[in-house]
C-alpha positions in Angstrom: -1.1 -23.0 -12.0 -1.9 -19.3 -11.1 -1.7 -16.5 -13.4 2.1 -15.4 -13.1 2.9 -19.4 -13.8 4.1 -20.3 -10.5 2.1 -24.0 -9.5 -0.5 -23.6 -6.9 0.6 -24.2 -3.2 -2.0 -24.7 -0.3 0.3 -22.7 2.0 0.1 -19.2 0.3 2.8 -17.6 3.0 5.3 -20.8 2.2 5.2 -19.7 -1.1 5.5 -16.0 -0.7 8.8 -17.0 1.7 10.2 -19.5 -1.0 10.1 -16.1 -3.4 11.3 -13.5 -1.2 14.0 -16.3 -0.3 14.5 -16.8 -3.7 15.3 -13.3 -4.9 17.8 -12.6 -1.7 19.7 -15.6 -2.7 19.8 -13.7 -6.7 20.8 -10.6 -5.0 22.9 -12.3 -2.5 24.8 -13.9 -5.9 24.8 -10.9 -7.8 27.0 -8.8 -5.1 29.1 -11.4 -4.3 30.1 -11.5 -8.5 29.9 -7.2 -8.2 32.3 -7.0 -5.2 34.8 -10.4 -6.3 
């Protein structure tokens, strides 16, 4: 496990994709419950 307690992948840019993914889908959310 790194430092910010995420575990370790080999593929550094999979990773970075899974958290950029990750916080559109939050954002994504989070308007959709704004707007209704």
């Amino acid at each position: 496990m790194d430092r910010s307690g995420h575990p370790m992948v080999q593929n550094p840019n999979q990773a970075l994709r899974q958290c950029l993914g990750h916080r559109l889908l939050l954002q994504w959310h989070s308007r959709r419950h704004h707007r209704r």
